[in-house]
Steps between C-alpha positions, in 0.01 A plus 500: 500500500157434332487199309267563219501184254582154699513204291556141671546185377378520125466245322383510146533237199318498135450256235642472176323263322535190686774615732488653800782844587554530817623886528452659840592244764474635836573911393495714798538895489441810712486818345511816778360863414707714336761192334661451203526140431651304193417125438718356264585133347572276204191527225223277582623521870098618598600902531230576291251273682602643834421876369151340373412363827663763682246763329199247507491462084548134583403271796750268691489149533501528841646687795430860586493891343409747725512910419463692851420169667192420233550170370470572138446103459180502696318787304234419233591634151361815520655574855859435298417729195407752712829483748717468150356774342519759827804351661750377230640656168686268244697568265642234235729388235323533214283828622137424433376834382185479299596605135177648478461774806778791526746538737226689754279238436725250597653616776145601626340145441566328830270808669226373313542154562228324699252792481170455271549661170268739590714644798878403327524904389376612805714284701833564332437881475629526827867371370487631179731846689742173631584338158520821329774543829611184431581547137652844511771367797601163245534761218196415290281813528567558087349129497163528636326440214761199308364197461704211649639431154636842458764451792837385531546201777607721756213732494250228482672342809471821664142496392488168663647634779233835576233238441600290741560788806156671381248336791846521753562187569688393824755238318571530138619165317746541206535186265863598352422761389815604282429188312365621209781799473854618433722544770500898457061547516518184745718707740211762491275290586710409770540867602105536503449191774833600699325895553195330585644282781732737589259828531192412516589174723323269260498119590573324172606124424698485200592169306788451289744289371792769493707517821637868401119599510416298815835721646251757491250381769497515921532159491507174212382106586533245253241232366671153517325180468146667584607693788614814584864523637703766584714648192 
């Protein structure tokens, strides 16, 4: 079994105004190739911050992130925006399309990441065939050319979603990602990341609060008091 994400002993605290909040306390989690893992836990429980840290959005305190034995922790910033942008795809809550590009453009937009503006067409030509792939298989091929506003929440999740598998990345992180929707267009959502694991063997990490979601995964560990235990 390849173990593709190893975290160990994370710690991680912020302030709020004068007071310091401790979250992660010690969090420790291996993720293998090719598994489905839910983290759940009470709100405010440091799920979220996990996920961040997990997909090197945010730094730990201290302790260790490695992805394929790289210790994410020891690379400079650029290192880290270039292993999130070719290694991990995130999806979120709250979706994060930009109102003003279409659906293409959107789901296209990590390809051009990182690449003078120059060389951003040129380099996401090459994917442009995989989104339009992308959005035909979630049902959004009559969409193509809807601006984010134009959608209902489960089509711009499933935007959120062919944006985030556009560069193929080895471990995709889901920040519940039903939140935002009714349980009918939430279970869709849930159908899209279940065929992705399922046939195309997709690592993803989901977080959630719901245990009936959770259900769904290979396996589910619990944040408690900073640290992961097992659910």
């Amino acid at each position: 079994m390849q173990i593709l994400l190893e975290i160990t002993d994370v710690h991680k605290t912020y302030r709020i105004g004068p007071a310091l909040v401790p979250v992660l306390t010690g969090a420790s989690l291996s993720v293998a190739a090719g598994e489905f893992v839910a983290v759940t836990g009470a709100s405010g429980s440091g799920k979220s911050t996990l996920l961040h840290i997990a997909g090197a959005l945010d730094r730990a305190d201290s302790g260790t992130v490695s992805f394929k034995g790289q210790a994410l922790n020891r690379m400079s910033s650029g290192q880290r925006h270039v292993m999130r942008n070719r290694s991990f795809g995130f999806v979120f809550q709250l979706y994060h399309l930009l109102p003003e590009l279409n659906v293409l453009e959107n789901v296209m937009l990590p390809a051009m990441v990182a690449a003078p503006t120059w060389m951003a067409l040129v380099r996401a030509r090459p994917r442009k065939r995989q989104a339009l792939a992308l959005l035909e298989e979630f049902g959004l091929k009559e969409r193509l050319h809807h601006r984010p506003g134009q959608l209902s929440g489960g089509e711009r999740q499933r935007v959120a979603i062919a944006r985030a598998l556009i560069n193929e990345p080895a471990v995709l992180l889901a920040d519940e990602p039903t939140g935002n929707l009714d349980p009918k267009t939430g279970q869709t959502i849930l159908d899209v990341l279940l065929r992705l694991h399922k046939d195309k063997g997709q690592t993803i990490v989901l977080v959630t609060h719901d245990p009936q979601i959770a259900a769904l995964a290979d396996r589910t560990v619990r944040l408690l008091d900073g640290r992961v235990q097992v659910a």
